[in-house]
N, C-alpha and C positions, 0 to 999 in steps of 0.2 A: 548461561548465554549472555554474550554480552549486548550491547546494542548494536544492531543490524540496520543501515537505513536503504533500502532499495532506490535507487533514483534513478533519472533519466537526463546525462550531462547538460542536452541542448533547452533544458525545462526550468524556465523561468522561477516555479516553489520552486523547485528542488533549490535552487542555486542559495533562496533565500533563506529555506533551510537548513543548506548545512552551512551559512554564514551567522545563522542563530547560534549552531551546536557550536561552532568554534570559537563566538563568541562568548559564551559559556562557558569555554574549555570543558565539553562534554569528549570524552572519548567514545568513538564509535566506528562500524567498519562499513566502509561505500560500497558498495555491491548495482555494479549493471541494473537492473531492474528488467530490462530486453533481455540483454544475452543470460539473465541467470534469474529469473522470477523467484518470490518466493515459495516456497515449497507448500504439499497440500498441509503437512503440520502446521508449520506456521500459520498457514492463514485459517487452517482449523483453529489453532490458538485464539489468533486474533476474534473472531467469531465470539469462539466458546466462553473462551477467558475473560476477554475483554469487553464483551457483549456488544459488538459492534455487529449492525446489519450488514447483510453479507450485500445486498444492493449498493452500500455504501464504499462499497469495492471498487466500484470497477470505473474506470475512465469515461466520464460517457460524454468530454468531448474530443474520444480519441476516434480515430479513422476506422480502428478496427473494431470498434464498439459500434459504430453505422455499417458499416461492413456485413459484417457476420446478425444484423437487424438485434442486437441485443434487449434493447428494446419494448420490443412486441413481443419476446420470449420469456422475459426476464421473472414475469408474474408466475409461469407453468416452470422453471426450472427446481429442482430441490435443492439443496444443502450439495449434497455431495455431487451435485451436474455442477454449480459455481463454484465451487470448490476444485475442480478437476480442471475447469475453464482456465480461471483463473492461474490455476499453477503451470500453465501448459502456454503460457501468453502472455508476456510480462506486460504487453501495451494494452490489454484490457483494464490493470490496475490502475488506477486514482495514485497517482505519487505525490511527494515521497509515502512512502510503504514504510516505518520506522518500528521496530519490533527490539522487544528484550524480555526476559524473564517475567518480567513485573508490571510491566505494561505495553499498550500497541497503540499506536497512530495514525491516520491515515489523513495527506494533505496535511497543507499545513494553516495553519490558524494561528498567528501567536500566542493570544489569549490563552487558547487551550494546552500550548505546549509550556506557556509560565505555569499552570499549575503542576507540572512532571518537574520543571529544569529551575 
């Protein structure tokens, strides 16, 4: 797989992270993050692989994160209830969404993306 970054055009990280990636000259492929979320593997990936808390997911200061009270559910949900959420909603996700074989990201943090790039 190669690197996948999920974003959202009108979203201020994202912008600054794919002006990281290209200042890097990191090749990778832009994917919608709305119209095309990532999928339950993937963000199983991310979870499993990468051991990122699956709370650590989700947007929470997106609309549909207040919306749908995410929130107040979020303690009683399992693995594969966030997991299904998440795949089914790309505006519940924390962007950018940055995914590859070997590692996953979530948001963006310089700091933490110098020690990948």
């Amino acid at each position: 797989m190669k690197i996948k970054v999920y974003e959202y055009k009108n979203c201020g990280t994202c912008k600054k992270a794919l002006k990281y990636l290209d200042q890097k000259k990191v090749i990778f492929e832009k994917i919608p993050i709305r119209e095309a979320p990532p999928s339950e593997k993937e963000i199983l990936l991310m979870i499993d692989k990468y051991n990122i808390d699956p709370k650590k997911l989700f947007n929470t200061s997106g609309g549909d994160y207040r919306e749908l009270k995410i929130k107040d559910k979020i303690d009683s949900l399992t693995k594969k209830q966030i997991v299904s959420l998440l795949s089914s909603n790309g505006n519940l996700i924390k962007r950018p969404f940055l995914i590859s074989d070997t590692f996953g990201l979530v948001g963006f943090k310089e700091e933490e993306w110098n020690k990948i790039f």
